[in-house]
MDAnalysis code that builds the backbone (N, CA, C; Angstrom):
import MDAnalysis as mda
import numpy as np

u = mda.Universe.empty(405, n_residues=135, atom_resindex=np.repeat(np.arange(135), 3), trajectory=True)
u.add_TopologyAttr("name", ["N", "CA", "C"] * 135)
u.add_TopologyAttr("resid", np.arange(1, 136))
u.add_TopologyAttr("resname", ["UNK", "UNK", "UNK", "UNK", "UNK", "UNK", "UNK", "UNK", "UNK", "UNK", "UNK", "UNK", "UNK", "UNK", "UNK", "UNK", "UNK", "UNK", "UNK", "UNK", "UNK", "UNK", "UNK", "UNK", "UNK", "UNK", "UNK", "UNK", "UNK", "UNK", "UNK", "UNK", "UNK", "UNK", "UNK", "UNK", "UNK", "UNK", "UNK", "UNK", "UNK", "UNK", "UNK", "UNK", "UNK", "UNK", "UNK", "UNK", "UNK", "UNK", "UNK", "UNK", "UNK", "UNK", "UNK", "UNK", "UNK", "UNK", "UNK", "UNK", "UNK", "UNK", "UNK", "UNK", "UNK", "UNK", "UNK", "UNK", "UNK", "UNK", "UNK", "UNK", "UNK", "UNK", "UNK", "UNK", "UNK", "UNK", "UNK", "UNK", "UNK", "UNK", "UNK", "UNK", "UNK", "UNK", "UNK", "UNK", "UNK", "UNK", "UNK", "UNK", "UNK", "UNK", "UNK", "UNK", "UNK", "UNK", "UNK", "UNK", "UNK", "UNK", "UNK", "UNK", "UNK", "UNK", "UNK", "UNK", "UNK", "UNK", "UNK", "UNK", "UNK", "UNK", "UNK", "UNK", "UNK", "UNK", "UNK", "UNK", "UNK", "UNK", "UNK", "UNK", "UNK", "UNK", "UNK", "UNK", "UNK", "UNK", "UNK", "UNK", "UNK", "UNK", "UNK"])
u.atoms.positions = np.array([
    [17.969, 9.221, -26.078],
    [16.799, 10.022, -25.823],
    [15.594, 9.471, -26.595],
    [15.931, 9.085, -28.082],
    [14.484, 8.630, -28.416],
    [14.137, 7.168, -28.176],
    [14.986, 6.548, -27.299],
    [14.721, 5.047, -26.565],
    [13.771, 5.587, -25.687],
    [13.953, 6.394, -24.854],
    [13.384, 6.926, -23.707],
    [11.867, 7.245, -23.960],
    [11.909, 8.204, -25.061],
    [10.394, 8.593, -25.848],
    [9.750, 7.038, -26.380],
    [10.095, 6.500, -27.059],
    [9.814, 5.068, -27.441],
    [8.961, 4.510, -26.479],
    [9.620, 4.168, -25.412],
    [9.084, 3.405, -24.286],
    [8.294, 4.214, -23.333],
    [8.132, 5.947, -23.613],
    [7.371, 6.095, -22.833],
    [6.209, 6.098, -23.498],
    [6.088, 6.223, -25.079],
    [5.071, 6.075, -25.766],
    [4.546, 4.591, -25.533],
    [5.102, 3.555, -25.526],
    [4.589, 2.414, -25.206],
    [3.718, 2.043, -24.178],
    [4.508, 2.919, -22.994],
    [3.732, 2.259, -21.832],
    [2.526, 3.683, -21.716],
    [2.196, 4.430, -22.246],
    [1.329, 5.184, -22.577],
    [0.075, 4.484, -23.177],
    [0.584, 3.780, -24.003],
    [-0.597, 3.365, -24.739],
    [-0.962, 1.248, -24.283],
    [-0.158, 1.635, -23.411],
    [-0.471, 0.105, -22.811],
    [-1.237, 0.218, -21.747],
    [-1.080, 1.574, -21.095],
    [-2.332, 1.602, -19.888],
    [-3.469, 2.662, -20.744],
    [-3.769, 2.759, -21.678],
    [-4.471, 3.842, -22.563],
    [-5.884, 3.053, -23.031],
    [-5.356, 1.493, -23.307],
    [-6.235, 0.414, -23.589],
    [-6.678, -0.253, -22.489],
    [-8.059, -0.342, -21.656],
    [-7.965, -1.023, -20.514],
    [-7.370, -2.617, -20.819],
    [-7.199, -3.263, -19.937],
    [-6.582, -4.641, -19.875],
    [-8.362, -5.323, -20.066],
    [-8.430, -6.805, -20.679],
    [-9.165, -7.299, -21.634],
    [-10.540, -7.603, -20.609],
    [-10.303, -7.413, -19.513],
    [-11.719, -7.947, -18.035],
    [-12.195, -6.680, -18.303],
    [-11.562, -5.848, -18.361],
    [-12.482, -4.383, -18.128],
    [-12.879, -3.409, -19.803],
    [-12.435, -4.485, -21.008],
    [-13.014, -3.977, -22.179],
    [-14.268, -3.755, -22.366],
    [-15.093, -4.330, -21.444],
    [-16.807, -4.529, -22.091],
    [-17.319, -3.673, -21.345],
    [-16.621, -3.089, -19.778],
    [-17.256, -1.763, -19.582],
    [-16.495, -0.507, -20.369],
    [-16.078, -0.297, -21.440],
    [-15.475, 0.360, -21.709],
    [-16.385, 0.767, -22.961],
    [-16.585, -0.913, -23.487],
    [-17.406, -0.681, -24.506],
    [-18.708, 0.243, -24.679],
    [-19.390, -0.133, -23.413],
    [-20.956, 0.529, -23.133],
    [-20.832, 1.823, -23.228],
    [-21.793, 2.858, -23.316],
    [-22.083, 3.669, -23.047],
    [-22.382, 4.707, -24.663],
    [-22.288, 5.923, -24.360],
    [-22.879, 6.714, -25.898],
    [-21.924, 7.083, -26.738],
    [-21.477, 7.062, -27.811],
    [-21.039, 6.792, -28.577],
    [-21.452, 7.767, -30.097],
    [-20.402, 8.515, -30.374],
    [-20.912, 9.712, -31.308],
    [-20.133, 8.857, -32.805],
    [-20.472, 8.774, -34.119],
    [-19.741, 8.298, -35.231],
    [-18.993, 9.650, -35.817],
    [-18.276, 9.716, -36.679],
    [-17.160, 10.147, -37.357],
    [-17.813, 11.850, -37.701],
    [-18.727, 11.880, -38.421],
    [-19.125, 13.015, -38.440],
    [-20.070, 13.416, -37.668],
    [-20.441, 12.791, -36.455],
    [-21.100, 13.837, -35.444],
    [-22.402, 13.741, -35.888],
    [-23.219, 12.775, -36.904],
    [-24.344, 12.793, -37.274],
    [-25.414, 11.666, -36.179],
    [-24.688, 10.718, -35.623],
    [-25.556, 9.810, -34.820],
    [-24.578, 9.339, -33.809],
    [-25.661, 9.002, -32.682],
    [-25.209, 9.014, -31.176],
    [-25.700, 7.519, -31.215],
    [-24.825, 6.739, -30.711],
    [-25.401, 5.457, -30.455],
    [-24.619, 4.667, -28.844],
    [-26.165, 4.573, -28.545],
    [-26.048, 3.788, -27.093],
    [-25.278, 2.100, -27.098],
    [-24.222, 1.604, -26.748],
    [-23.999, 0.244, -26.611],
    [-24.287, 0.173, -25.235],
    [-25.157, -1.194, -25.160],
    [-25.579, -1.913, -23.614],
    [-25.610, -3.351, -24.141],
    [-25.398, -3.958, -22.689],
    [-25.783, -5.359, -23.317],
    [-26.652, -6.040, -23.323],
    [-26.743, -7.109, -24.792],
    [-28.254, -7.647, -24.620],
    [-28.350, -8.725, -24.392],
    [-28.395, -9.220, -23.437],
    [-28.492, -10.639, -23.015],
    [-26.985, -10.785, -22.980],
    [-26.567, -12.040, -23.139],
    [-24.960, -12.427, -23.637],
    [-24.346, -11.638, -24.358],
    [-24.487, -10.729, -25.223],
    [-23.691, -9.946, -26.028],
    [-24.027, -8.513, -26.075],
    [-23.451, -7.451, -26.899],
    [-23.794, -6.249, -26.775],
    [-24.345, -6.134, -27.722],
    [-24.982, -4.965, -28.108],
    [-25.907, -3.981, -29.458],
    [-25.402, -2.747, -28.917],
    [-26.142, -2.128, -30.132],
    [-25.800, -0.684, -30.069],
    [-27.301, 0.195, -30.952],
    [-27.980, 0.982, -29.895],
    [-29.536, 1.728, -30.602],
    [-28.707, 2.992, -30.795],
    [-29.490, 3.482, -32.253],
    [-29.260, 5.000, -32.433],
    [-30.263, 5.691, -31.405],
    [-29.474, 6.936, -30.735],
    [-30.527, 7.698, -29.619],
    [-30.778, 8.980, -29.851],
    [-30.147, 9.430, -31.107],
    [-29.856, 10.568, -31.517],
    [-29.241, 10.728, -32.433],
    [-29.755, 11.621, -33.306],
    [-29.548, 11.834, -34.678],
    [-30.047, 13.215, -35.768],
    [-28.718, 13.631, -36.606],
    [-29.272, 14.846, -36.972],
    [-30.321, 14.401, -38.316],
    [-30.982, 16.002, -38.957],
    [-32.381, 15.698, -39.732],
    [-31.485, 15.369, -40.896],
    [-30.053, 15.164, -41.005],
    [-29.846, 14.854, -43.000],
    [-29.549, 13.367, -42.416],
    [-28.946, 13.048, -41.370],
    [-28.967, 11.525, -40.910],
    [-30.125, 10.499, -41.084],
    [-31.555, 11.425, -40.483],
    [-32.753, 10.828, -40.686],
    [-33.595, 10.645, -41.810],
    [-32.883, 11.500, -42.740],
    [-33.396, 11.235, -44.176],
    [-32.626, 10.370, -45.208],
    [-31.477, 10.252, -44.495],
    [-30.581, 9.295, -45.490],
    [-31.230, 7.722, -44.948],
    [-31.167, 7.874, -43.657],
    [-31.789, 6.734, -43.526],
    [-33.400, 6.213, -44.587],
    [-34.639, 7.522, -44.086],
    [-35.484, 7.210, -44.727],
    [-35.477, 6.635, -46.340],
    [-34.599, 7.027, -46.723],
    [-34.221, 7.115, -48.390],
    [-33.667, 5.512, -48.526],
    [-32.828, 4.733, -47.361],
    [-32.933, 3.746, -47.427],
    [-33.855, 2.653, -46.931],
    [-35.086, 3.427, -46.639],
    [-36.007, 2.097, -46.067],
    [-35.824, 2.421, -44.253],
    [-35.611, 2.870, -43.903],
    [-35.647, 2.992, -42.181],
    [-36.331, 4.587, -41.731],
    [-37.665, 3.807, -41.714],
    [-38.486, 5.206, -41.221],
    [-38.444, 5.889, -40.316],
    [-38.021, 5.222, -39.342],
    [-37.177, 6.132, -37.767],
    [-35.793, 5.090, -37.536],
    [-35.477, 6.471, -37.758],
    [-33.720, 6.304, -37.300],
    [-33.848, 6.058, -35.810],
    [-34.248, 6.625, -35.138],
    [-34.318, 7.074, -33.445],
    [-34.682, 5.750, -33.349],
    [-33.947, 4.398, -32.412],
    [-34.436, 3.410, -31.872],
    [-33.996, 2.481, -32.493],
    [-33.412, 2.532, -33.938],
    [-32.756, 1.851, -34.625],
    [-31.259, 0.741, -34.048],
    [-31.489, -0.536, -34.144],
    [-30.512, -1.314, -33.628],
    [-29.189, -1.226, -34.476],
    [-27.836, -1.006, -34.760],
    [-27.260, -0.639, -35.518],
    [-26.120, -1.637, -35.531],
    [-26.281, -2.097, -34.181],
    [-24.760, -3.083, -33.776],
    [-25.588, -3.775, -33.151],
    [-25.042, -5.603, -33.551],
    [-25.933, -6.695, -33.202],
    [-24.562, -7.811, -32.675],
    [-25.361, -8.775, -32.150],
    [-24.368, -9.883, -31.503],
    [-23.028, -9.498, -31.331],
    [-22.491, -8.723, -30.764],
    [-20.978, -8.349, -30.753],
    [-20.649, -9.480, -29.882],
    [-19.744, -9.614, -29.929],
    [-19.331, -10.942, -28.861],
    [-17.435, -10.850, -28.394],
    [-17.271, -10.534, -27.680],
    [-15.515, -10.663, -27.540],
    [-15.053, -11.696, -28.160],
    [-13.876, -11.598, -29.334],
    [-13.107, -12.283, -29.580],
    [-11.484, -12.586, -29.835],
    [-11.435, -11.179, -28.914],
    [-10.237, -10.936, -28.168],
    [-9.975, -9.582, -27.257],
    [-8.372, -9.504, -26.951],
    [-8.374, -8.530, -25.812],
    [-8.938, -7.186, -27.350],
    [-10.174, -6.607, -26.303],
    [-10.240, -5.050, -26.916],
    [-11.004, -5.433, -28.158],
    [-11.775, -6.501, -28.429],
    [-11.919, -6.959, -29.839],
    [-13.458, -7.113, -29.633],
    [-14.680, -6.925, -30.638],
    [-15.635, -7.648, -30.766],
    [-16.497, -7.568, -32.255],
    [-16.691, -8.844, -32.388],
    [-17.472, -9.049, -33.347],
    [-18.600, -9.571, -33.726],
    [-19.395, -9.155, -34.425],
    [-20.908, -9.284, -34.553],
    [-21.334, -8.464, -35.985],
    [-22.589, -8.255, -36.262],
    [-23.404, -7.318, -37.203],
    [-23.544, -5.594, -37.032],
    [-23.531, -4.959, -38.280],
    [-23.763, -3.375, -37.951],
    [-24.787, -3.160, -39.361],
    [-25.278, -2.468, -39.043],
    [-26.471, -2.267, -40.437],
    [-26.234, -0.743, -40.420],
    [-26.602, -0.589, -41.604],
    [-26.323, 1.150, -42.609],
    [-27.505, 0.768, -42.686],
    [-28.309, 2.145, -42.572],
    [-29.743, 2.357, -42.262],
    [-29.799, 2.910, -43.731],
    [-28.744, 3.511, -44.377],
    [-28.902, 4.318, -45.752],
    [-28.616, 4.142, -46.812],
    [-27.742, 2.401, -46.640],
    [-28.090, 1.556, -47.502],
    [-28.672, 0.571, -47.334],
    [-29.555, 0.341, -46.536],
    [-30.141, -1.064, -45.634],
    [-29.747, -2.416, -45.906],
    [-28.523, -2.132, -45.486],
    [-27.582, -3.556, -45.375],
    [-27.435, -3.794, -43.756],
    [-26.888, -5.172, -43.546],
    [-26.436, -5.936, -42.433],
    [-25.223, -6.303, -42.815],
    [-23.964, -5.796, -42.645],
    [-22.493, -6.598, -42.616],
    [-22.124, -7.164, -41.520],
    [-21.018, -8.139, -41.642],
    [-20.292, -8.400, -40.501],
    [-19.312, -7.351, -40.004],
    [-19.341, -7.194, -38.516],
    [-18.464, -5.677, -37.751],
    [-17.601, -6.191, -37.052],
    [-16.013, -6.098, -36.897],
    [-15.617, -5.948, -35.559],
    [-15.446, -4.451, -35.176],
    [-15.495, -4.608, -33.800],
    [-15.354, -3.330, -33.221],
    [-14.307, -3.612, -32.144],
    [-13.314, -2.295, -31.826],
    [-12.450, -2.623, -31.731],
    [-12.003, -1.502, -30.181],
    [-11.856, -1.602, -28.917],
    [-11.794, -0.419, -27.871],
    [-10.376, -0.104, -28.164],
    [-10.193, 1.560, -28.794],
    [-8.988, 2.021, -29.090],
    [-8.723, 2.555, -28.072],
    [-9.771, 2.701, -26.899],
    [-8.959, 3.191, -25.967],
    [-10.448, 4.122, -24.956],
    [-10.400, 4.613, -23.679],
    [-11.148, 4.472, -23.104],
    [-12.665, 5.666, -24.042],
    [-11.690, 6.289, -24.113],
    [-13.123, 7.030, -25.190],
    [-13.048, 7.111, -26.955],
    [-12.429, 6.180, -27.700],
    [-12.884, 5.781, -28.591],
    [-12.847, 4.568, -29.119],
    [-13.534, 3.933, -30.091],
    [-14.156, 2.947, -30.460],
    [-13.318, 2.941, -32.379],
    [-12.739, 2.289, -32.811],
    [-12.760, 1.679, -34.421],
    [-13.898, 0.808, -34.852],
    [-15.271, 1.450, -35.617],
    [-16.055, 0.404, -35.936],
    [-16.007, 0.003, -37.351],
    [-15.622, -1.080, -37.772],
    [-15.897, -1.442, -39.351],
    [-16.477, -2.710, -39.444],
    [-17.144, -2.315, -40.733],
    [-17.901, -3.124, -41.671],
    [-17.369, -3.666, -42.860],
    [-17.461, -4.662, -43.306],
    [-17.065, -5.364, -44.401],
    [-18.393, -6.305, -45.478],
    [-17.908, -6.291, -46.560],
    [-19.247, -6.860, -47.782],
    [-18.194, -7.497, -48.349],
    [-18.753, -8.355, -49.235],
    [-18.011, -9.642, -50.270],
    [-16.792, -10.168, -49.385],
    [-16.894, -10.832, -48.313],
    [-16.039, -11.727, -47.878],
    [-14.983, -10.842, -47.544],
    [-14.825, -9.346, -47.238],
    [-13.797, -8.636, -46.713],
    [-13.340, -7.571, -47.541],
    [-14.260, -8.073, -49.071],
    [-13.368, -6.748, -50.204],
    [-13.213, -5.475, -49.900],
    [-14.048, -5.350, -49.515],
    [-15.173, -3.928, -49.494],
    [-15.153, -3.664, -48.194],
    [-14.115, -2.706, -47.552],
    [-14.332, -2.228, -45.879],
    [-14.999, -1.127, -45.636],
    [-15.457, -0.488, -44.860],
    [-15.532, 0.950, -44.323],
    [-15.109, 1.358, -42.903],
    [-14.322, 2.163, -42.515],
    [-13.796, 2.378, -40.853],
    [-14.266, 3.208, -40.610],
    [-14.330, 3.442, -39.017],
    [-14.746, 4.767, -38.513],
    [-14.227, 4.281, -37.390],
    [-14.281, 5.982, -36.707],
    [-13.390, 6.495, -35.057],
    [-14.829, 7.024, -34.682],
    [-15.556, 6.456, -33.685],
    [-16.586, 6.465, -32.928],
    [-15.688, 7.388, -31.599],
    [-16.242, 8.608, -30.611],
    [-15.971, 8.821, -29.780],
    [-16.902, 9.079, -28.623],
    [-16.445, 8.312, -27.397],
    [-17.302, 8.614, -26.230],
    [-17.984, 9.907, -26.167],
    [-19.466, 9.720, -25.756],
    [-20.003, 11.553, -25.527],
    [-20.167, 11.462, -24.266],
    [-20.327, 12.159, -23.489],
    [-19.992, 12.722, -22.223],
    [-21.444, 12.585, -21.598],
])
């Protein structure tokens, strides 16, 4: 019986992830972060994707201000993403509230959410988040 559960969990989560042609429409669209404070649009820009903040609450917009980003609203947040594997992309993400640029992969966990992390000093230093599709 738990062979049975096993494998149905498997093939659950094997059609759960689109297959790797149809990751980059999966990628697009609006995109809420971990606590529900900013909405961010991924489209693509030219050859690769970004991601603009389109929405955002007022302690979001002041953390930002506090780091140097006077409007949050319009803010590029995710830069050069580029596929570098199935479900995989990597490129730049900037913290508006510490006004840094790290290197990001981002990662399609599946059709409505997103794993985005950032990394500083060559990988020491991570931060994750569960981004979920908004409707």
């Amino acid at each position: 019986m738990k062979r049975i559960f096993a494998k149905a969990a498997i093939l659950v989560l094997a059609v759960a992830v689109p297959a790797s042609a149809s990751a980059q429409e999966v990628l697009e669209g609006q995109w809420k972060n971990a606590k529900g404070s900013v909405v961010v649009k991924v489209e693509p820009c030219g050859s690769t994707w970004c991601g603009f903040v389109i929405d955002a609450t007022a302690k979001a917009k002041a953390g930002a201000r506090k780091g140097g980003t006077s409007n949050l609203i319009g803010t590029r947040i995710l830069t050069n993403l580029r596929k570098t594997g199935d479900n995989v992309f990597k490129g730049q993400a900037f913290d508006p509230k510490r006004n840094v640029r790290v290197p990001a992969t981002i990662r399609v966990v599946g059709p409505s959410t997103l794993s985005v992390k950032g990394c500083v000093l060559g990988g020491l230093i991570c931060k994750e988040q569960r981004w979920n599709r908004v409707s």
